[in-house]
C-alpha positions as a Markdown table, in Angstrom:
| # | Residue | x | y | z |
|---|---|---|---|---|
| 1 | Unk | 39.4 | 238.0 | 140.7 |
| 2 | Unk | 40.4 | 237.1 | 137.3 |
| 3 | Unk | 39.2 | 233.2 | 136.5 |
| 4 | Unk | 40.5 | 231.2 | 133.5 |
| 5 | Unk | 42.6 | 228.4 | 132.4 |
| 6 | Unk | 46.9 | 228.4 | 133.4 |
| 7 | Unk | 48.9 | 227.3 | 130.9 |
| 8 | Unk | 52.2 | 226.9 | 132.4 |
| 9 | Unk | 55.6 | 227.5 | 130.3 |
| 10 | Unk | 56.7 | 224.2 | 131.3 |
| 11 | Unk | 54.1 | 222.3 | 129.0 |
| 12 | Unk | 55.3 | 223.1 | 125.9 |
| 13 | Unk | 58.5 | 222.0 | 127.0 |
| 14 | Unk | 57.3 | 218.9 | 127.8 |
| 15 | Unk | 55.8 | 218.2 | 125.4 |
| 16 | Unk | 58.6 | 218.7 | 122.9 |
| 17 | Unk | 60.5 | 216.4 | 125.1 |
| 18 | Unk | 57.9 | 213.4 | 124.6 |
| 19 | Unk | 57.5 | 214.0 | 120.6 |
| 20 | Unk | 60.9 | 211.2 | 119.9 |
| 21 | Unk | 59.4 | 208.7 | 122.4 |
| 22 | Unk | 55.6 | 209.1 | 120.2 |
| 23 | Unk | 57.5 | 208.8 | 116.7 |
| 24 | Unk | 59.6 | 205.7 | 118.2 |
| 25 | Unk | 56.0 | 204.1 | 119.5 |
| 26 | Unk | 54.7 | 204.7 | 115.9 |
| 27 | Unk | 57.4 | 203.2 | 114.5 |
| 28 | Unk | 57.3 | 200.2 | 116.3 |
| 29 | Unk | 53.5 | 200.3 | 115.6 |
| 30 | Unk | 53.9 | 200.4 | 111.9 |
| 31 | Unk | 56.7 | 197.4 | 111.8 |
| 32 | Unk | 54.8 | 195.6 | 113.7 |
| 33 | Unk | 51.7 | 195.7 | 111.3 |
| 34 | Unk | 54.2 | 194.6 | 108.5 |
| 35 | Unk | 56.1 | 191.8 | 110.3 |
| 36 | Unk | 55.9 | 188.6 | 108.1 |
| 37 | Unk | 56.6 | 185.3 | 110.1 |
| 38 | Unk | 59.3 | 184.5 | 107.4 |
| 39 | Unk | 61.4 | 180.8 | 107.1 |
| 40 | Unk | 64.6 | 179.9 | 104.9 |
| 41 | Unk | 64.7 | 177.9 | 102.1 |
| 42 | Unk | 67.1 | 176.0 | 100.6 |
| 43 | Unk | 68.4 | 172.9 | 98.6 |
| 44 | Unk | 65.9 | 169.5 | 97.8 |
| 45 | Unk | 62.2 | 170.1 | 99.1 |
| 46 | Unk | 60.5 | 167.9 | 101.5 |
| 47 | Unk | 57.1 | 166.1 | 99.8 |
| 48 | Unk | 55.0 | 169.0 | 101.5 |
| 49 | Unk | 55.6 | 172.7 | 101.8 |
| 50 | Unk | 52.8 | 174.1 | 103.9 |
| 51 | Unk | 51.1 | 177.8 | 104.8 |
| 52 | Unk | 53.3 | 178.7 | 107.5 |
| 53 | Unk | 51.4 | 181.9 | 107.8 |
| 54 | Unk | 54.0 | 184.1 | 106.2 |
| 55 | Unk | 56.8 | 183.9 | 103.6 |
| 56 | Unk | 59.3 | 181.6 | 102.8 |
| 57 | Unk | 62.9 | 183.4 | 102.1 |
| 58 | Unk | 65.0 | 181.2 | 99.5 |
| 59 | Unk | 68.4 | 181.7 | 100.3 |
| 60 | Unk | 69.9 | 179.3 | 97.7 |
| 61 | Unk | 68.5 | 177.0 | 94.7 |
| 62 | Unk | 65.3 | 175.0 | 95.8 |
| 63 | Unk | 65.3 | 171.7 | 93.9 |
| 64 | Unk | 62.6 | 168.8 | 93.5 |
| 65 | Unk | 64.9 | 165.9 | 93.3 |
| 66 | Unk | 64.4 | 163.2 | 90.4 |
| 67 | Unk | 61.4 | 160.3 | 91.1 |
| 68 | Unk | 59.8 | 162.6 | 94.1 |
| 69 | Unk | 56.8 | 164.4 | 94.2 |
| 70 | Unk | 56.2 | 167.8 | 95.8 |
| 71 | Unk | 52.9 | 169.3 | 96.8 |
| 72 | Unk | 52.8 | 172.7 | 97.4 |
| 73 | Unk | 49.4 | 174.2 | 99.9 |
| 74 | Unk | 47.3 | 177.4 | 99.2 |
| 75 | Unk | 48.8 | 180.7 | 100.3 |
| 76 | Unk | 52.5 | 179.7 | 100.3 |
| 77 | Unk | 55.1 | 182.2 | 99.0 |
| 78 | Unk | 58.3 | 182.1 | 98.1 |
| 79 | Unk | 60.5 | 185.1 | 98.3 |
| 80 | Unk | 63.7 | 184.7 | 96.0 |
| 81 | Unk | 67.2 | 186.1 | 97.2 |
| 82 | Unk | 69.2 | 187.2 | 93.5 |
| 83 | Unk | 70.6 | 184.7 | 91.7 |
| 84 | Unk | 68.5 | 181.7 | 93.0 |
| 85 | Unk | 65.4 | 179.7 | 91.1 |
| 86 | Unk | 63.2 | 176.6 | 91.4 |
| 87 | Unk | 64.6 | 173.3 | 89.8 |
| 88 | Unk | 62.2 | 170.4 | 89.3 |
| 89 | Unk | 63.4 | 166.9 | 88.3 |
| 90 | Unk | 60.3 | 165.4 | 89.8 |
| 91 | Unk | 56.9 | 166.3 | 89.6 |
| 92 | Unk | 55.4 | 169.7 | 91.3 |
| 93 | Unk | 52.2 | 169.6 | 92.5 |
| 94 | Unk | 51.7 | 173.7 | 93.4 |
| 95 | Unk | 48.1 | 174.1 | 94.1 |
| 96 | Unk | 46.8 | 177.5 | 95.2 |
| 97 | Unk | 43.5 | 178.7 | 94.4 |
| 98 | Unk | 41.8 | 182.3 | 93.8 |
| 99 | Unk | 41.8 | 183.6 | 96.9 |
| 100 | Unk | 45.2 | 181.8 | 97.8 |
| 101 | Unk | 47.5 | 181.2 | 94.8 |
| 102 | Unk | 51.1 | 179.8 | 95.2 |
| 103 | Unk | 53.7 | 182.6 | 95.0 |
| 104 | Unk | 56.6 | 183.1 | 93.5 |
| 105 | Unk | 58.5 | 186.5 | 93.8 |
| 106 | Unk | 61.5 | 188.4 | 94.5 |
| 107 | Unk | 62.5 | 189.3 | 98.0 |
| 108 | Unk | 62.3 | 192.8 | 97.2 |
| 109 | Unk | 58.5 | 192.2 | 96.4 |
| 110 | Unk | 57.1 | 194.2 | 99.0 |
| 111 | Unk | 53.6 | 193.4 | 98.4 |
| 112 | Unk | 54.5 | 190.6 | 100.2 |
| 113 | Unk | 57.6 | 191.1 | 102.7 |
| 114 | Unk | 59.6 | 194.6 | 103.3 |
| 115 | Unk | 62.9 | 192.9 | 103.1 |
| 116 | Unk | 64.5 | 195.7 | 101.3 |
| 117 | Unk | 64.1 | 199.1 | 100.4 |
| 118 | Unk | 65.1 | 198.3 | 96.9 |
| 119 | Unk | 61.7 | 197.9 | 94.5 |
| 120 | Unk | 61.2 | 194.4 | 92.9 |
| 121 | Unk | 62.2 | 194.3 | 89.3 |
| 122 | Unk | 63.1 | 191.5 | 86.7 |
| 123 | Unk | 66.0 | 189.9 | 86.3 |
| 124 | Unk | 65.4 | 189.7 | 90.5 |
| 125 | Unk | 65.6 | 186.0 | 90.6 |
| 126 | Unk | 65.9 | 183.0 | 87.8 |
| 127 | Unk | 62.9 | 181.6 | 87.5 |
| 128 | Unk | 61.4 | 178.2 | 87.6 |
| 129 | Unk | 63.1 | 175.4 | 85.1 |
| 130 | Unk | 61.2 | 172.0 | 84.7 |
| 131 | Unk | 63.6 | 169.7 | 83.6 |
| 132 | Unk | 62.6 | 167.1 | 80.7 |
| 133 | Unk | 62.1 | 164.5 | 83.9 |
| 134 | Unk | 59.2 | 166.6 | 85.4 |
| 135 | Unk | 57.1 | 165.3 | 83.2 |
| 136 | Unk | 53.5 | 165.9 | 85.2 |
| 137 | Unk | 54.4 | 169.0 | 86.7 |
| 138 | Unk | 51.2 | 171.2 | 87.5 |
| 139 | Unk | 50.5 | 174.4 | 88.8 |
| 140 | Unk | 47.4 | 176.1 | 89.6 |
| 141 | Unk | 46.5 | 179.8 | 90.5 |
| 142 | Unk | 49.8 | 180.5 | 90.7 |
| 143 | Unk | 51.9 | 183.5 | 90.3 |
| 144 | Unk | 55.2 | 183.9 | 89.2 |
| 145 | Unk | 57.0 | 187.4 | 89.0 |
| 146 | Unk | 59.9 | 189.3 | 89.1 |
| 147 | Unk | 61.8 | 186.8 | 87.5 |
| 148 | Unk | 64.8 | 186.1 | 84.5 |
| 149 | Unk | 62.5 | 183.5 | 82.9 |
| 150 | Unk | 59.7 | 182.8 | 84.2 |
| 151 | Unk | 58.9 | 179.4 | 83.6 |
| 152 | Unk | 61.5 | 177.2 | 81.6 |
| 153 | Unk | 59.9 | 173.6 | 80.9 |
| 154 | Unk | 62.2 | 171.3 | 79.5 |
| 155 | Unk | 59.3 | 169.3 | 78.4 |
| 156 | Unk | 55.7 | 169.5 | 77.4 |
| 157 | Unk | 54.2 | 167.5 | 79.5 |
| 158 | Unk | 52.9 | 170.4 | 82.2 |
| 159 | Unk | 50.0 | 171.9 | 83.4 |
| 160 | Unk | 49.3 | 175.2 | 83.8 |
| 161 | Unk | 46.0 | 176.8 | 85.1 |
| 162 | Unk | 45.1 | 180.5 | 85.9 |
| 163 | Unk | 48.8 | 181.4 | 86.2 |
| 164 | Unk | 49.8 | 185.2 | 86.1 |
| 165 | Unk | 53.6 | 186.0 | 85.7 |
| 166 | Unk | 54.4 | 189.7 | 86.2 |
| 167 | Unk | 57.2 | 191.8 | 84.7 |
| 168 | Unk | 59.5 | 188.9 | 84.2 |
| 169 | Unk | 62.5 | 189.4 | 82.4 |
| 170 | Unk | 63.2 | 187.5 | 79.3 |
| 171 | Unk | 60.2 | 185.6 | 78.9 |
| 172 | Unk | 57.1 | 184.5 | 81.1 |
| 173 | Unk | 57.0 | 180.6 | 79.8 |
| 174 | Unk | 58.6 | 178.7 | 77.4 |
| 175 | Unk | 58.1 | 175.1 | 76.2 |
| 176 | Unk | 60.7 | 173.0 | 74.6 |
| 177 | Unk | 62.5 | 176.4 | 73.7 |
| 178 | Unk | 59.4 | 177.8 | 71.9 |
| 179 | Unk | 58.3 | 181.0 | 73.5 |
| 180 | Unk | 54.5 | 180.8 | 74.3 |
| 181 | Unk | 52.4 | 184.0 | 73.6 |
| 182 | Unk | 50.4 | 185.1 | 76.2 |
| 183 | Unk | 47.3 | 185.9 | 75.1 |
| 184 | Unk | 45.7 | 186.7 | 77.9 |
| 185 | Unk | 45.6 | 186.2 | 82.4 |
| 186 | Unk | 45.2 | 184.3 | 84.1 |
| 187 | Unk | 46.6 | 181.7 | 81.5 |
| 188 | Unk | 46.4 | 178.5 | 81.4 |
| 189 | Unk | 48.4 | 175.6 | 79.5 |
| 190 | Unk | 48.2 | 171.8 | 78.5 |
| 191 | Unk | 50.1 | 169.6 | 75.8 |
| 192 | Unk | 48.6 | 168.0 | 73.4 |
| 193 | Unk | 49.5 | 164.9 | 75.3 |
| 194 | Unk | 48.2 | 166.1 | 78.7 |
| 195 | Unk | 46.4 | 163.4 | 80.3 |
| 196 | Unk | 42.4 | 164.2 | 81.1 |
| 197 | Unk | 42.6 | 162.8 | 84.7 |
| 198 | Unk | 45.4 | 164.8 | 85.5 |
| 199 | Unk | 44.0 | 168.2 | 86.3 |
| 200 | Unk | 40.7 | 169.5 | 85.9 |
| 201 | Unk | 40.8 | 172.9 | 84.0 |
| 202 | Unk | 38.5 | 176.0 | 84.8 |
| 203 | Unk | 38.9 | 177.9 | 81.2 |
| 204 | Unk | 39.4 | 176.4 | 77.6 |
| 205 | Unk | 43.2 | 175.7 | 77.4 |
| 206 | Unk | 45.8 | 177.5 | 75.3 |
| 207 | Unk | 47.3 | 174.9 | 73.6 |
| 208 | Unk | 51.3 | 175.0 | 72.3 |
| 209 | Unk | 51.7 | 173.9 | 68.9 |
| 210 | Unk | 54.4 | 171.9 | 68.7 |
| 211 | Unk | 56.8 | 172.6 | 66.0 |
| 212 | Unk | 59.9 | 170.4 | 65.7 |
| 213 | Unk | 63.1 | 171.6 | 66.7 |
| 214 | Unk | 65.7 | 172.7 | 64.1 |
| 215 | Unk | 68.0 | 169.7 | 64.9 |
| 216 | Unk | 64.6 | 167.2 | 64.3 |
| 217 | Unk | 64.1 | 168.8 | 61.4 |
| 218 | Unk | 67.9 | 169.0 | 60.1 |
| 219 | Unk | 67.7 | 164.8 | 60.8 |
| 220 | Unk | 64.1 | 164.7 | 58.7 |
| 221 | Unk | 66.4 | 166.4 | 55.1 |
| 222 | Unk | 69.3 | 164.0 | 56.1 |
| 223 | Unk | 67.1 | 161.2 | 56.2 |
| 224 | Unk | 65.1 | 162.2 | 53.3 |
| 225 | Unk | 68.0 | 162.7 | 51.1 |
| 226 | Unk | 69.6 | 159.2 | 52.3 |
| 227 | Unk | 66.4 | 157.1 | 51.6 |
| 228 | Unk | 66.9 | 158.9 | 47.5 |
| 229 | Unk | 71.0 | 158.6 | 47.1 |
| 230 | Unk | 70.3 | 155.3 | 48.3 |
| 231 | Unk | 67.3 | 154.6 | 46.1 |
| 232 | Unk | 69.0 | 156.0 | 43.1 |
| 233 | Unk | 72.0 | 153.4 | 43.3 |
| 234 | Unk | 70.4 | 150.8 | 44.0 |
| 235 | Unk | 68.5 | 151.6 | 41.3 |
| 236 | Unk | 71.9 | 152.0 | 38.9 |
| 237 | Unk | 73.5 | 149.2 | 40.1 |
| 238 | Unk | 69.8 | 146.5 | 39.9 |
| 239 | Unk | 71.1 | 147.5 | 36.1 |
| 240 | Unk | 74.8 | 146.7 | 36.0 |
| 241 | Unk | 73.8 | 143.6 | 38.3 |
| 242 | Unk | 71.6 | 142.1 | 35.7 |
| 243 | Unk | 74.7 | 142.5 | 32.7 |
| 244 | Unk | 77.0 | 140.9 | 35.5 |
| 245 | Unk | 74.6 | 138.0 | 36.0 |
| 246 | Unk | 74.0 | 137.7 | 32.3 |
| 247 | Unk | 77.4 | 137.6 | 31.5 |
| 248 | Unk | 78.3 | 135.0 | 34.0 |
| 249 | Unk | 75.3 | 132.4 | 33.8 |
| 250 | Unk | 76.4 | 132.2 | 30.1 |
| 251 | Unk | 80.2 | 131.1 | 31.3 |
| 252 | Unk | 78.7 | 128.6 | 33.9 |
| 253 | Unk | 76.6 | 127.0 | 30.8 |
| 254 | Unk | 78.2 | 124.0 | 30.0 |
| 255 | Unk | 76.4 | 123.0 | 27.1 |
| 256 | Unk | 78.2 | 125.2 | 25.4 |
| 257 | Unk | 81.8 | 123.6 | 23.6 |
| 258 | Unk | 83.0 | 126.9 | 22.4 |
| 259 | Unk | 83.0 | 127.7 | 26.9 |
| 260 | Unk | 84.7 | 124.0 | 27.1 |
| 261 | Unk | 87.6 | 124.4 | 24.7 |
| 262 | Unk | 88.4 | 128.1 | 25.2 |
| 263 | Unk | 91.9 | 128.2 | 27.4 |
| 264 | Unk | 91.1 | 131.7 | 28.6 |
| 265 | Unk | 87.5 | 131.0 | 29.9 |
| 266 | Unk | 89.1 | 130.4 | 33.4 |
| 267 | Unk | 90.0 | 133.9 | 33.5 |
| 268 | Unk | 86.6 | 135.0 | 32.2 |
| 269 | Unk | 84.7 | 133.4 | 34.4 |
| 270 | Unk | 86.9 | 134.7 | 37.3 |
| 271 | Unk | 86.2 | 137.8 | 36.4 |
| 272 | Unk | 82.7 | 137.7 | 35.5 |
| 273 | Unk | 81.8 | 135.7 | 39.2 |
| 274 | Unk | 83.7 | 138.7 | 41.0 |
| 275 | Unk | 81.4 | 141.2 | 38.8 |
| 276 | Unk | 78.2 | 139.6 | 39.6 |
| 277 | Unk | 79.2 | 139.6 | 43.4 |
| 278 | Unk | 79.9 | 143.0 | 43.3 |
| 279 | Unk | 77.6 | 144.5 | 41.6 |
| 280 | Unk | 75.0 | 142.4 | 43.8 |
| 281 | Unk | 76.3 | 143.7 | 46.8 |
| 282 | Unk | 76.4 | 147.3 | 45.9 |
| 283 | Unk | 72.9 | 147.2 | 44.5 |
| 284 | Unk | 71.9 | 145.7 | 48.1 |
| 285 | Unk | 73.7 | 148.1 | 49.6 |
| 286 | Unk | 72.5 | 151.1 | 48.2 |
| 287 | Unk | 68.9 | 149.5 | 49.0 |
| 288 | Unk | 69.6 | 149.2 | 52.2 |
| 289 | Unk | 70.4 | 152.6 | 52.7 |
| 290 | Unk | 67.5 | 153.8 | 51.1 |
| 291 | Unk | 65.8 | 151.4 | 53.8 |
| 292 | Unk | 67.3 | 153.3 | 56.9 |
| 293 | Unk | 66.5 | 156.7 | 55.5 |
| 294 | Unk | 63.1 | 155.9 | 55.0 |
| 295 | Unk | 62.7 | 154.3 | 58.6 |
| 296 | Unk | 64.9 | 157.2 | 60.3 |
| 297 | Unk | 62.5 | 159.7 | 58.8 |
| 298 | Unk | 59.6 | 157.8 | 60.1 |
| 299 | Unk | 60.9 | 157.4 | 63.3 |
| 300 | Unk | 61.3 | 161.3 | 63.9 |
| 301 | Unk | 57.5 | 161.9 | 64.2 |
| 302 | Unk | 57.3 | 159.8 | 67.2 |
| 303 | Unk | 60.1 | 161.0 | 69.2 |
């Protein structure tokens, strides 16, 4: 009696038959260790956005609406659809930390959610744009990729600490329309102006020089050369003013018979009173002038 094991031809067979029902059962298996609780995100924010766990999809503009603030937790990410960015007319308040920054990506950014089968790139989404009333703006440990412009502040007055930006497009941050250098991440950023009790900083702070604008500086020449064309006449005409006043004190002196018996010194005098007027006014004017150039310039350095 021959003793051993019976494979049948039937086995095979069925097996084969069961290999589409173990590929869907993987499948599943795999999406379901990706699945990211996600929620959608549009229009003004509320004055918290919490961890829900997973990913927040923005489907249109998010905006911080003028005299609110928003506070942002740990862990939260935002996943931008094309064409859609972060507005803040308030102040932002988006503190992550190192184990839980505050993201801000593209939807295709699949280290975070497998939306797509498109790879993140920049240019994916616009960025973040502070607007010159979000003054107080801070942001810590966050991370902003993917993006058209990073972060576009409006005005100076922000905070930034341990930020990393990633393969933005155009530019990573920029302050006031001055591009700041990187010069190294995590980054971190303060204005001269930044107030001490605002935010505690980890690392010595890059600070932005700040360089006036071209318009500032176009108003500084045109206020320099006003406060010298002005001085210049008024200068010129202090002279003829003085001849003018000569001229007619000696008409208006009475003591004098030759002014008395003359039958022309009406028309003299006429003359010289309309002389000394206007020569007085123009030297006053060009004073004046010289004046207002001389405060405009002043002024620019505080504004």
């Amino acid at each position: 009696m021959i003793t051993g094991t019976f494979f049948s031809a039937e086995r095979p067979k069925q097996l084969f038959k069961n290999i589409p029902a173990l590929i869907l059962a993987l499948g599943i298996s795999v999406s379901a260790a990706y699945a990211v609780h996600i929620d959608s995100l549009a229009g003004p924010l509320p004055p918290a956005i919490q961890n829900n766990g997973g990913c927040y999809l923005v489907t249109g503009d998010i905006i911080v609406v003028p005299g609110s603030t928003v506070t942002i937790d740990p862990g939260v990410v935002f996943l931008f659809k094309d064409f859609t960015g972060m507005q803040i007319h308030g102040t932002l308040l988006a503190r992550g930390t190192s184990e839980n920054p505050v993201v801000f990506t593209s939807k295709n950014d699949r280290h975070y959610a497998r939306l797509d089968s498109v790879e993140a790139a920049p240019f994916d989404w616009n960025g973040l744009t502070v607007d010159g009333s979000g003054m107080g703006t801070v942001l810590e440990h966050c991370i902003i990729s993917y993006s058209l412009f990073g972060i576009n502040s409006l005005t100076e007055y922000i905070t930034l600490s341990q930020c990393r930006f990633i393969q933005n497009g155009k530019s990573d941050l920029s302050v006031m329309g001055l591009k700041i250098p990187m010069v190294a991440q995590p980054f971190s950023y303060a204005s001269h102006a930044a107030s001490s009790d605002t935010h505690v900083l980890t690392n010595p702070l890059v600070l932005a020089p700040r360089h006036p604008s071209s318009g500032r500086t176009a108003f500084r020449v045109t206020s320099s050369f006003a406060f010298l064309g002005g001085l210049v006449f008024g200068v010129l005409k202090t002279s003829a003013y003085l001849e003018s006043r000569k001229r007619f004190t000696q008409l208006n002196n009475s003591n004098d018979k030759k002014n008395l018996m003359d039958p022309a010194i009406q028309q003299e005098w006429d003359a010289a009173k309309n002389a000394d007027n206007r020569d007085g006014a123009e030297m006053w004017a060009g004073y004046g002038f010289a004046f207002a150039g001389l405060l405009s310039f002043t002024v620019s350095f505080y504004f």
